[in-house]
C-alpha positions as a printed NumPy array, in Angstrom:
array([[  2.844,   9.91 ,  38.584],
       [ -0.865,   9.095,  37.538],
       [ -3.615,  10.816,  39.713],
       [ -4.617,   7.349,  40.488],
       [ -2.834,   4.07 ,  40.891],
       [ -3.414,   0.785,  39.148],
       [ -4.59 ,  -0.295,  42.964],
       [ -7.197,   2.602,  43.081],
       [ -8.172,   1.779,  39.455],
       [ -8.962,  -1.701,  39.805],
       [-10.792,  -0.467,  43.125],
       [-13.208,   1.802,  41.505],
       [-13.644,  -0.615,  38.441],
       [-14.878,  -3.127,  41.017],
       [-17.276,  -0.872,  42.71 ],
       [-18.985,  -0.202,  39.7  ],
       [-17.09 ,   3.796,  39.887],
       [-16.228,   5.542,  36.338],
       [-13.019,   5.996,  35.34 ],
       [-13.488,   9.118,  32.969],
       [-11.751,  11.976,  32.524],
       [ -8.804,  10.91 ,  34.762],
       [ -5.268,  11.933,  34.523],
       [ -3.474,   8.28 ,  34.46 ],
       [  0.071,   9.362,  32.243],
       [  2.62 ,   6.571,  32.88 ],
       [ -0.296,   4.13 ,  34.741],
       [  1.298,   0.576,  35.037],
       [ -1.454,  -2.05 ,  34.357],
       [  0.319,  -4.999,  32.404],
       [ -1.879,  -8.265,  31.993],
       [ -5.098,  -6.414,  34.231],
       [ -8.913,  -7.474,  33.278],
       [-10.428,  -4.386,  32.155],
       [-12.993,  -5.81 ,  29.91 ],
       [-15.615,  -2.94 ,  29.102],
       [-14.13 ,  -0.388,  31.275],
       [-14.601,   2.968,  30.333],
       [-11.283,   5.372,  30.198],
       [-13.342,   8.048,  28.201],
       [-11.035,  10.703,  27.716],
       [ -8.636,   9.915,  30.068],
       [ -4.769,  11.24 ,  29.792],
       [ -3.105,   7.899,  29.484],
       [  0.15 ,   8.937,  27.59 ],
       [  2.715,   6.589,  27.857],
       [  0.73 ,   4.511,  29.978],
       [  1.237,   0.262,  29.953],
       [ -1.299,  -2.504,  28.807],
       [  1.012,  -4.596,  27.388],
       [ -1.144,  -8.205,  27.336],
       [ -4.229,  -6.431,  29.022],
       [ -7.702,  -7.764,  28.061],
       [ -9.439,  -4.696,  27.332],
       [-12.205,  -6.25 ,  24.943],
       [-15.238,  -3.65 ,  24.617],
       [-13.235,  -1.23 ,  26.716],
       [-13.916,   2.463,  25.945],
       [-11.119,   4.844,  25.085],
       [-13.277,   7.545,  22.917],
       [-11.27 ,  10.63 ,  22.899],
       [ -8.681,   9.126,  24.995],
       [ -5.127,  10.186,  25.018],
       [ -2.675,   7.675,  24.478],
       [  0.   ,   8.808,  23.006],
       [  2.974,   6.284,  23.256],
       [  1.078,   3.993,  24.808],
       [  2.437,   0.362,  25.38 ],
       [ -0.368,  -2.06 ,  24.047],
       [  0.929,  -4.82 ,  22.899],
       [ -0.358,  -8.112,  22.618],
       [ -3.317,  -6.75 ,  24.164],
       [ -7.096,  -8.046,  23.494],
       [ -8.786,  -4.817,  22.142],
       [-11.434,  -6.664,  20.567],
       [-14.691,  -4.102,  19.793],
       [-13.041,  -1.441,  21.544],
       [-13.916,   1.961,  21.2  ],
       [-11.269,   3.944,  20.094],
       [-12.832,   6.427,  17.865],
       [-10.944,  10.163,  18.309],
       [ -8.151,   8.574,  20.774],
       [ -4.821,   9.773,  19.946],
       [ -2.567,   7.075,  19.687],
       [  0.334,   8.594,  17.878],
       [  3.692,   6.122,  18.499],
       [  1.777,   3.685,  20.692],
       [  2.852,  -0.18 ,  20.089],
       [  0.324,  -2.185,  19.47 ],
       [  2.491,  -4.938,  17.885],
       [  0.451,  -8.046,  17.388],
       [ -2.694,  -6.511,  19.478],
       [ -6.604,  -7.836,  18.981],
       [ -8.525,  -5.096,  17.407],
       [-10.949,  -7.422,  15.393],
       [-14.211,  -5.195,  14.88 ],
       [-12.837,  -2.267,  17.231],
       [-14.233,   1.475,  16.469],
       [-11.156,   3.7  ,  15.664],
       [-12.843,   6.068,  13.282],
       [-11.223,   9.402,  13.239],
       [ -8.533,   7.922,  15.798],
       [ -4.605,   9.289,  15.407],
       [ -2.629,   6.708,  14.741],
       [ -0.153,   8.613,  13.115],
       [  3.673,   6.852,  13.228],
       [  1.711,   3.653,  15.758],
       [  3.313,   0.237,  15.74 ],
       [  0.811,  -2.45 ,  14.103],
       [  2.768,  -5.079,  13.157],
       [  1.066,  -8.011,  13.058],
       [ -1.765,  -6.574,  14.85 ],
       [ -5.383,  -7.928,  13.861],
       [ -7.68 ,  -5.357,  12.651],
       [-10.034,  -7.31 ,  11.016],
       [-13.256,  -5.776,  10.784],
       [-12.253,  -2.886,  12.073],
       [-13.521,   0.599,  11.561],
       [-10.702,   3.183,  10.586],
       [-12.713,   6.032,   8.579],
       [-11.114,   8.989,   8.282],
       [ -7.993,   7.823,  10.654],
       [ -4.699,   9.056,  10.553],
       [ -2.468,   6.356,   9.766],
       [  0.956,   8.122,   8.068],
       [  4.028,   6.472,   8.645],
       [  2.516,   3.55 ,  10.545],
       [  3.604,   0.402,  10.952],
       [  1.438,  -2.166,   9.175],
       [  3.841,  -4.741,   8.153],
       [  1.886,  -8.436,   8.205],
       [ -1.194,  -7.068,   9.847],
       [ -4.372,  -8.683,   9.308],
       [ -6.998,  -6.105,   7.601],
       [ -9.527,  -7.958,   6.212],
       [-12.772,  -6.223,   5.735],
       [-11.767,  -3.179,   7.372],
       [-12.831,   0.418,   7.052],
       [-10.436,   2.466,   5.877],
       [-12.242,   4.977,   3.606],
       [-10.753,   8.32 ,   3.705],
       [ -8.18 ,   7.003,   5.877],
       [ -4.536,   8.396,   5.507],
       [ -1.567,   5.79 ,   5.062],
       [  0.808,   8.174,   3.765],
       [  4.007,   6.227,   4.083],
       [  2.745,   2.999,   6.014],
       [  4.092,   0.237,   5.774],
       [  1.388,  -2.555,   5.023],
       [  4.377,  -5.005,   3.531],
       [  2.838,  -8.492,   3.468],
       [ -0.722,  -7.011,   5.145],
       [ -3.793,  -8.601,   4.497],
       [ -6.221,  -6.659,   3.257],
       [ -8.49 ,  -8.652,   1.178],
       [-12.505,  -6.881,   1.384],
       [-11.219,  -4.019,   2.75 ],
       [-13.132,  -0.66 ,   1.976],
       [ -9.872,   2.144,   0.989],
       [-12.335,   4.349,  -1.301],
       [-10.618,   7.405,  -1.239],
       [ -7.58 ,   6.695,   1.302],
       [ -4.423,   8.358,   0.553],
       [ -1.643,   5.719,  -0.101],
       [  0.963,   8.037,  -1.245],
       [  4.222,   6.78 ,  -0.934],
       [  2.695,   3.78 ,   1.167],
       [  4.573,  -0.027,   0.863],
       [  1.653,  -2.677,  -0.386],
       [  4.841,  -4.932,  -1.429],
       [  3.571,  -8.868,  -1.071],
       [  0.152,  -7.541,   0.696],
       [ -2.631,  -8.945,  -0.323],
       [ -5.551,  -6.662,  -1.491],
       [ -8.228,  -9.314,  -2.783],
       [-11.154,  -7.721,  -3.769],
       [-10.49 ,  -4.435,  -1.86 ],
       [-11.997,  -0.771,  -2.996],
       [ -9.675,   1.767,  -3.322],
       [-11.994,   3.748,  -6.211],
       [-10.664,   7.056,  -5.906],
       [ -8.018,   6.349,  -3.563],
       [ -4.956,   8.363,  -3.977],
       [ -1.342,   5.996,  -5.269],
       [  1.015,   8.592,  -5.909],
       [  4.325,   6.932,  -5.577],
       [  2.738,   3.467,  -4.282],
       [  4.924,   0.125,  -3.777],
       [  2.641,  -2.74 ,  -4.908],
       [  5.138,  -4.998,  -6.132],
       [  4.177,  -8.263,  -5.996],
       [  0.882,  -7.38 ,  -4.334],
       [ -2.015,  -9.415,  -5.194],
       [ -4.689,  -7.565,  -6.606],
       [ -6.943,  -9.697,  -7.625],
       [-10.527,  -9.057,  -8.01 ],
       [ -9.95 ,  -5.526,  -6.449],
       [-12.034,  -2.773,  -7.438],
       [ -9.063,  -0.621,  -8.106],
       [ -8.861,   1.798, -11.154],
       [ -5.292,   2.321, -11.926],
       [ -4.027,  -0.998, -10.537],
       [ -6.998,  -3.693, -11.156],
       [ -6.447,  -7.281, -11.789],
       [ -8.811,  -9.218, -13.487],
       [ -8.445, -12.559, -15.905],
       [ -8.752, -13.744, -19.099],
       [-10.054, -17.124, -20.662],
       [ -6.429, -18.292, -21.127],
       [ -5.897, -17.445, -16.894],
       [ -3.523, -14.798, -17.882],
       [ -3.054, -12.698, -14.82 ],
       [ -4.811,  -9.252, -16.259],
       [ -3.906,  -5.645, -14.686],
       [ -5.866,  -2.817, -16.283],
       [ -5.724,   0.498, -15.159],
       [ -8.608,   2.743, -16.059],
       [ -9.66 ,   6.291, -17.694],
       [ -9.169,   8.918, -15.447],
       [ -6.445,   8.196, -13.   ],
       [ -3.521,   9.423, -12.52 ],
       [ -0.078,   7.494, -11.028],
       [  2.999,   9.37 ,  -9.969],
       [  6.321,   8.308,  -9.371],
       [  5.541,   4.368,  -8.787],
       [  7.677,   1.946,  -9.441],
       [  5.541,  -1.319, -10.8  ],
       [  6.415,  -4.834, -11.315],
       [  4.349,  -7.318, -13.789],
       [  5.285, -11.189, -13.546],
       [  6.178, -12.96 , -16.405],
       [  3.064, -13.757, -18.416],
       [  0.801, -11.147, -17.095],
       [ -1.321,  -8.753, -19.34 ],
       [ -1.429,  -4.877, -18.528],
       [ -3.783,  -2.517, -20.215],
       [ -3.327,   1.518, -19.457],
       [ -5.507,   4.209, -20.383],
       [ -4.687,   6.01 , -17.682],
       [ -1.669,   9.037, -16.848],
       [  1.272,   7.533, -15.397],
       [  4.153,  10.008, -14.753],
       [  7.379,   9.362, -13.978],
       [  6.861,   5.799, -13.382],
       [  8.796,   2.493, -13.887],
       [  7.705,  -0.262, -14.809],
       [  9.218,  -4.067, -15.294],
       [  7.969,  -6.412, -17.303],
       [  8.469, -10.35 , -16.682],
       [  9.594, -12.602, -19.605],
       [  6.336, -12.63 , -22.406],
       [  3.876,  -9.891, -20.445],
       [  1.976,  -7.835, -23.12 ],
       [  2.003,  -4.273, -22.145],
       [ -0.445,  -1.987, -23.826],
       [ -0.883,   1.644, -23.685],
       [ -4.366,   2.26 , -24.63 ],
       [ -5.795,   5.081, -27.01 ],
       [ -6.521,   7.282, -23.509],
       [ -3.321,   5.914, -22.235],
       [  0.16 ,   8.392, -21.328],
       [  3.676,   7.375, -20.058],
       [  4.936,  10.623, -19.661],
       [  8.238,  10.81 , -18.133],
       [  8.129,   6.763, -17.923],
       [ 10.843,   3.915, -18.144],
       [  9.74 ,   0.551, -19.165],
       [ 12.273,  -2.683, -18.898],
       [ 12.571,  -5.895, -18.821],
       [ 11.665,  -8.954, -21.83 ],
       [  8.327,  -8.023, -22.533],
       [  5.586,  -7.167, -25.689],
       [  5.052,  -3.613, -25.773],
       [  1.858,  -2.133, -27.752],
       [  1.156,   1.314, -27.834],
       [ -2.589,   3.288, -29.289],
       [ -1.553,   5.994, -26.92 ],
       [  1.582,   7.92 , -25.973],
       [  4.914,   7.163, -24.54 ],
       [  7.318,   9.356, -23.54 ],
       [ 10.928,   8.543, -21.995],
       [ 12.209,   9.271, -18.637],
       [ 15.158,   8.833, -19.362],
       [ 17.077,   7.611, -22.273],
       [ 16.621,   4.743, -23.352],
       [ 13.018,   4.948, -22.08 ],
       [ 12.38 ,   1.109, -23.008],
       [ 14.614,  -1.768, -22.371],
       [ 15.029,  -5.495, -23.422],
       [ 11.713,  -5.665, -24.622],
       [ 11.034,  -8.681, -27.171],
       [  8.228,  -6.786, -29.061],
       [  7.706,  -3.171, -29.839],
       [  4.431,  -2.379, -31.4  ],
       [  2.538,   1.682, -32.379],
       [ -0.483,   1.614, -33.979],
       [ -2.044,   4.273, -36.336],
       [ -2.173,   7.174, -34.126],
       [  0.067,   5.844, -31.186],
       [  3.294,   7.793, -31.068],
       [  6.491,   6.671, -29.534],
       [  9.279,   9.643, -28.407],
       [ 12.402,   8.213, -27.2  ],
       [ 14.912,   5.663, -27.654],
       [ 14.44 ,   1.653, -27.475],
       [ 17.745,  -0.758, -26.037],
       [ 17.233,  -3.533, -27.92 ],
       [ 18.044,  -6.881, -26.004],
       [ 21.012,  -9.206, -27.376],
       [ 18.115, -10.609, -29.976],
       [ 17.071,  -7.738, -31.032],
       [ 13.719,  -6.001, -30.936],
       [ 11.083,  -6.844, -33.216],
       [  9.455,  -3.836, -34.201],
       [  6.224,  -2.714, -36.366],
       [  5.019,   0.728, -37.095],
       [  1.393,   1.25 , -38.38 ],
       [  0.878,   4.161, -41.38 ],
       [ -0.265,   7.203, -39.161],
       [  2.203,   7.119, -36.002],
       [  4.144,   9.447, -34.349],
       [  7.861,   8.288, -34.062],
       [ 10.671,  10.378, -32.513],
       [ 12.919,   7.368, -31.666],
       [ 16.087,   6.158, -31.472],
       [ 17.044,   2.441, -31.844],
       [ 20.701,   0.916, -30.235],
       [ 22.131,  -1.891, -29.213],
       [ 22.304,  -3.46 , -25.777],
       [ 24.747,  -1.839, -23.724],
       [ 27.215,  -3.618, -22.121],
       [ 26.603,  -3.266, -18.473],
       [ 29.291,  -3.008, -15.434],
       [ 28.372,  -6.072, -14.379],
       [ 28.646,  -7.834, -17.835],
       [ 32.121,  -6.168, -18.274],
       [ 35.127,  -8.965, -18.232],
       [ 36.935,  -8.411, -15.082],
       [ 40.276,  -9.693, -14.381],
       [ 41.512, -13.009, -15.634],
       [ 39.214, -13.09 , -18.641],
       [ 36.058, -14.267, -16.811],
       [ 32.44 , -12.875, -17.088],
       [ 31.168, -11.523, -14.417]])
């Protein structure tokens, strides 16, 4: 039971009484005005606002640990410091609300709006971001180790260094966001739109022709993502990628730049491949079904190439490094004839 009831809550709210430092674990306020009320570091774990209107309320250092706020209008909101660790705030208001430093480790924010919101330095691992509207927040230093921010909007937003290993960007949009310095190890950003982003190591950007350009820059380092490139894009590296796959839509033009390295790396699918830097296979074959295989006068290529049922055309400039191997396309289980005589 909380030391005060919703009844005695509402009581004190109305005569102008504080409502700080209270133990209210399990209070029951669904749907209640509390519009600029302060519950400054109030125990409030597990308590209910589902739908509450809570615009410009204060909850700094607040616990609220599996809280139930959803749907509710948290609109400027202090949050910073409040512990919100599995609390729901599926679809809640949080347009320009302070949760710097707040612990929103494993929180539901589906489809919550968070635009303009401050999150510096908040604990976001394992949350749930999933169609969330970020735009021009604050997430510098934030962690979002293994969110999900699926189909999230997060075009302006600020992610300098924020930790995004192992976080899903798939289908989020990340239009002009920073994420300079921001750590990708084993990032999802397939079909993410990055374009205009200030991202080294998965920038967009565009040529004269309005080929979709992704260059990724001196310096960084990507581990264990798996990438996806439309059909017709251009990708530049002269970065490290380790351990990576990448696909390749029908005609992109991949090139590994003089700084570039694929170590460990698997590239497929029917694109141009040209390479000033290094490659090295993940496993074998390392590259598959591309159209064009290109290494230039100090590239150098170690591994073996699956040609596609057109073959490969290949060109080797005086002064590479070649430890390859060349086959045929393999017939895969699912190309095999299965009974009857028909293709699968």
């Amino acid at each position: 039971m909380p030391e005060l009831t919703a009844d005695v809550v509402l009581r004190k709210i109305k005569s102008g009484e504080k409502v700080e430092r209270a133990d209210l674990r399990g209070l029951v306020m669904p749907k209640a005005m509390l519009e600029g009320v302060s519950f400054r570091r109030c125990d409030l774990d597990g308590a209910n606002f589902e739908g509450a209107r809570l615009a410009k309320a204060i909850f700094k250092n607040a616990s609220l640990r599996e809280a139930f706020l959803a749907g509710a209008d948290l609109r400027e909101a202090n949050l910073e410091n409040a512990d919100l660790e599995g609390a729901n705030l599926q679809g809640a208001n949080l347009v320009g609300a302070n949760l710097n430093r707040a612990n929103l480790e494993g929180a539901n924010l589906q489809g919550a709006d968070l635009g303009g919101a401050r999150l510096t330095h908040a604990q976001l691992d394992s949350a749930k971001l999933g169609g969330a509207n970020l735009v021009a927040a604050q997430l510098s230093h934030a962690d979002l180790s293994d969110a999900d921010l699926s189909t999230a909007k997060l075009d302006e937003a600020d992610l300098t260094s924020a930790i995004l290993t192992d976080a899903n960007l798939e289908e989020a949009s990340l239009v002009g966001a920073r994420l300079r310095d921001a750590k990708l190890d084993g990032v999802n950003v397939k079909n993410a739109n990055l374009t205009n982003a200030d991202a080294p190591g998965l920038q967009p950007g565009g040529d004269a022709t309005g080929r979709i350009k992704r260059y990724f820059g001196k310096g960084d380092v990507l581990r264990n993502a798996a990438l996806e490139f439309d059909a017709g894009a251009s990708v530049e590296i002269e970065s490290l990628f380790e351990q990576c796959t990448i696909a390749l839509g029908e005609g992109t033009e991949l090139v590994v730049g003089k700084s570039g390295l694929l170590s460990g790396c698997q590239i497929r699918g029917a694109g141009k491949i040209t390479i000033h830097g290094k490659f090295v296979e993940r496993e074998t074959p390392g590259i598959v079904g591309v159209t064009q295989l290109v290494v230039s006068a100090g590239g150098s290529m170690v591994g073996a190439v699956e040609q596609p049922a057109e073959n490969t055309r290949f060109a080797f400039e005086p002064g590479c490094y070649l430890r390859m191997k060349i086959q045929p396309k393999k017939e895969r289980p699912s190309e095999k004839t299965g009974k009857g005589g028909r293709q699968r």
